[in-house]
C-alpha positions as CSV (number, residue, x, y, z in Angstrom):
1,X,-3.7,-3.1,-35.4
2,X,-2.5,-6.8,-35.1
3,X,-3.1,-9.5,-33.1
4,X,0.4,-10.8,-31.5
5,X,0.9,-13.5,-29.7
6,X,3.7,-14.5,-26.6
7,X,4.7,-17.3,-25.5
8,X,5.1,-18.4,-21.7
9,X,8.6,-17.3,-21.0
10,X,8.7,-14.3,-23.5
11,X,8.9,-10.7,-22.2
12,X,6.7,-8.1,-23.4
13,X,9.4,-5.7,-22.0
14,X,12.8,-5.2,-20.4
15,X,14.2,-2.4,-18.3
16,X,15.6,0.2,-20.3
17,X,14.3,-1.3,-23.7
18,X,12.2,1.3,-25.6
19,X,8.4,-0.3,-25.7
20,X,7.1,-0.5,-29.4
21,X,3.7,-0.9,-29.5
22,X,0.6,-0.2,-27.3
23,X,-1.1,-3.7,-26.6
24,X,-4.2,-4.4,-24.8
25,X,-4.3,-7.9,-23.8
26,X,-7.0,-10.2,-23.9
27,X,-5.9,-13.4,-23.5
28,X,-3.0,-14.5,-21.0
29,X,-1.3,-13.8,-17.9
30,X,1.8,-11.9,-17.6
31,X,4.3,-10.7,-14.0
32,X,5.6,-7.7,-13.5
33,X,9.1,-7.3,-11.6
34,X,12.2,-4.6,-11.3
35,X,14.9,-5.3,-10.8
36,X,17.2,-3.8,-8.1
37,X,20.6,-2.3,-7.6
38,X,21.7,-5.1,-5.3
39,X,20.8,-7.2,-7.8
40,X,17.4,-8.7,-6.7
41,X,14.7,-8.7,-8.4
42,X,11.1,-7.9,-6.8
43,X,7.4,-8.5,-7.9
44,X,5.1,-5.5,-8.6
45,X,1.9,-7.0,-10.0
46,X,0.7,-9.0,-12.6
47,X,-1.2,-8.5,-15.8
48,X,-4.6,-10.1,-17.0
49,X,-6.8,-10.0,-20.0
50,X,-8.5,-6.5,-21.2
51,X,-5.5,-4.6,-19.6
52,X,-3.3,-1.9,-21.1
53,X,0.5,-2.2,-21.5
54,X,2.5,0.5,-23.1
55,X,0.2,3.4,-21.7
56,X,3.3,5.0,-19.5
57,X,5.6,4.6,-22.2
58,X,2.8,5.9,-24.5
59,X,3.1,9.1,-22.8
60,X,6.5,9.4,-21.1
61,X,8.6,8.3,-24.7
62,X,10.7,6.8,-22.2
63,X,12.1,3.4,-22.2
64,X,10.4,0.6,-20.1
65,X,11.5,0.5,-16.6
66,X,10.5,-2.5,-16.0
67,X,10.8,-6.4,-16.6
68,X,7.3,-8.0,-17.9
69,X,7.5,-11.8,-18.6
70,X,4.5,-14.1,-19.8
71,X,3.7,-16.6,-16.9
72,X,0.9,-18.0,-19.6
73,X,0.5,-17.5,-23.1
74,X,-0.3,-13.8,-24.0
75,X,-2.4,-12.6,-27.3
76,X,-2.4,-9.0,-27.6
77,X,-4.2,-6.7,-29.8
78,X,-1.2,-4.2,-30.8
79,X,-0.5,-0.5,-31.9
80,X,2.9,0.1,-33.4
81,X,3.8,3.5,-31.4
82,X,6.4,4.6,-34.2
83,X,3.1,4.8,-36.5
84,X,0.7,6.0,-34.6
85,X,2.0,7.5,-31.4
86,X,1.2,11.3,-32.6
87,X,-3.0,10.1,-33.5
88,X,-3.3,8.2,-30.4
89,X,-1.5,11.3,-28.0
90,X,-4.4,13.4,-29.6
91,X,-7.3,11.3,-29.1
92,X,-9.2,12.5,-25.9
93,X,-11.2,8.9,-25.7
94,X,-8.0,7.1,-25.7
95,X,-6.4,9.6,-23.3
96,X,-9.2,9.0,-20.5
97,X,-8.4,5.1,-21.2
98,X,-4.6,5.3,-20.2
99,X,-5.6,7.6,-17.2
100,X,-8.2,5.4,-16.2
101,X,-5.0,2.4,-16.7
102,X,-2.7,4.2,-15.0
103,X,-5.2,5.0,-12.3
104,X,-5.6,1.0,-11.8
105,X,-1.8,0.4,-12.1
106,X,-1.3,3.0,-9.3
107,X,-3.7,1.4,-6.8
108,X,-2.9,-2.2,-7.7
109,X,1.3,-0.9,-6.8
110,X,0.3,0.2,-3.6
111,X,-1.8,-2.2,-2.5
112,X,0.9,-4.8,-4.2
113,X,3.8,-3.2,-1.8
114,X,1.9,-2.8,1.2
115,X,1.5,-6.7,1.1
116,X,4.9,-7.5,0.4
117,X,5.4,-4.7,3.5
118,X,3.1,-5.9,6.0
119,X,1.8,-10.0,5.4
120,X,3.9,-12.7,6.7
121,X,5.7,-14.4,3.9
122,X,3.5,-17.7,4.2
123,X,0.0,-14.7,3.0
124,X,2.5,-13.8,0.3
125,X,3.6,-17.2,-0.7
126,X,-0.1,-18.3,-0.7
127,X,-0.8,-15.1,-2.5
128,X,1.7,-15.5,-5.4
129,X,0.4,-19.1,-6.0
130,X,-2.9,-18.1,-6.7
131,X,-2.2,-15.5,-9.4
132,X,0.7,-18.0,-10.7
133,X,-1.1,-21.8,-10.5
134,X,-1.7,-23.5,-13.4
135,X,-4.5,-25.6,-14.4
136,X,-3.5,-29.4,-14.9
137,X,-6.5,-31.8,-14.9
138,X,-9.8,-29.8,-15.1
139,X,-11.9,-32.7,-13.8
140,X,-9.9,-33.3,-10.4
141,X,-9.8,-29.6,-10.8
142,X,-5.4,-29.9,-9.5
143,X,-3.8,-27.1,-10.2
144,X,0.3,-27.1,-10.7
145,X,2.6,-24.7,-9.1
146,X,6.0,-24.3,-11.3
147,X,8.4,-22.2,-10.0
148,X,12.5,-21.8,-10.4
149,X,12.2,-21.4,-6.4
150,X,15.7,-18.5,-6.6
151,X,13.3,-16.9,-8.8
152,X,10.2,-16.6,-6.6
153,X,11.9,-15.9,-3.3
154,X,13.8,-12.6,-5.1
155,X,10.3,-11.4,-6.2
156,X,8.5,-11.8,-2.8
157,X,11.6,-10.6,-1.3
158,X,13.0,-13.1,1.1
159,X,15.7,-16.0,1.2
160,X,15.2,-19.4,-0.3
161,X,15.9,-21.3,2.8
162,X,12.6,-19.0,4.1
163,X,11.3,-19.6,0.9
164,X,11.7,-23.5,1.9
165,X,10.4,-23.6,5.3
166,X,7.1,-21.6,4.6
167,X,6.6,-24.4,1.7
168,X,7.3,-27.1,3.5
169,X,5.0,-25.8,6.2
170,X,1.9,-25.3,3.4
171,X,3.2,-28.6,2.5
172,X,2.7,-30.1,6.3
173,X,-0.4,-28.5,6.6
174,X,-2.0,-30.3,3.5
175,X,-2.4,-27.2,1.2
176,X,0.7,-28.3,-1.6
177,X,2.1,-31.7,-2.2
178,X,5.6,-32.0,-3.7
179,X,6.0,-33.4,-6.9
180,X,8.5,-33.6,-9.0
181,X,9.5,-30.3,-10.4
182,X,7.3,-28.1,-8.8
183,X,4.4,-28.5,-6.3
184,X,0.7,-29.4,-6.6
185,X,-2.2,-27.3,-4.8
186,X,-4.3,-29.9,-2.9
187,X,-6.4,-27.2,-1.1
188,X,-7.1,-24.2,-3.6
189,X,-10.3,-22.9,-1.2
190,X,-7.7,-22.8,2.1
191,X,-4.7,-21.3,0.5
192,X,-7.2,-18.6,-1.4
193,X,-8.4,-18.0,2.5
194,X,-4.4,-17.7,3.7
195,X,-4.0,-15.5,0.4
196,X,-6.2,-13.0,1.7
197,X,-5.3,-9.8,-0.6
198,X,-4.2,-11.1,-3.7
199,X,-1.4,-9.6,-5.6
200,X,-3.1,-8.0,-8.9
């Protein structure tokens, strides 16, 4: 095992890409997204510390078919699969692990797809800057949203001048306030009520 770390930006996978090692992750945040025929891109879920990545690949030896990227800075505990694929397959403990991940991964998927199904694309919005926001002054306790807005309106599925209007109408309502380069989150405890299911 080895301890690897990932910075914000990195990918810990690419569709089609074979995966290499078997990492749990315990410190971090990383998004999960595939991308389309039509050349969009959509948001699955997201990954948070003392998760499993790897365990599908672990099983299927089939390249990643999916896009993982580190939304803030990942350490992993890793297992190179080349070495130690055949020990791990065989180990019943480790097995019931990767069910019990796969299991999670499952439910989190459906309930990830019904929201982007069924919620109004302000919940979603709300929703993905939650799980994305990052912490900027702990005593004011102001979070920063950063986000290359193309970018997040392919993963929740919509268009950026959509995209735009719902902002500008969290904006209006006091919940964000523009800044340069991004947007700040003045009401965290609102826009966690507007967020209502949160993508996991």
């Amino acid at each position: 095992m080895e301890l690897i770390a990932f910075e914000k930006g990195e990918y810990l996978s690419r569709d089609g890409e074979y995966i290499e090692h078997l990492l749990f992750l315990v410190k971090g945040k990383a998004k999960v997204y595939i991308n389309l025929e039509n050349g969009k891109a959509l948001l699955l879920c997201f990954y948070y510390p003392f998760m499993l990545f790897g365990d599908l690949e672990l099983v299927s030896q089939k390249p990643a078919s999916t896009n993982t990227v580190v939304i803030d800075e990942v350490h992993c505990i890793a297992l190179p699969l080349n070495k130690v694929r055949e020990e791990l397959l065989k180990d019943s403990r480790l097995m019931g692990c990767v069910c019990a991940s796969l299991g999670d991964k499952l439910e989190r998927a459906s309930k990830n797809g019904t929201i982007n199904l069924l919620y109004p694309l302000e919940n979603r919005v709300a929703s993905y800057i939650i799980a994305t926001m990052e912490k900027v002054q702990a005593e004011d306790k102001l979070f920063q949203f950063n986000e290359n807005l193309t970018t997040f309106a392919e993963l929740l599925g919509t268009s950026y001048r959509h995209l735009l209007r719902t902002l500008n109408k969290l904006v209006d309502q006091g919940l964000l306030q523009k800044i340069k380069g991004g947007y700040r989150i003045i009401d965290e405890e609102t826009l966690r009520r507007l967020a209502a299911d949160i993508y996991m």
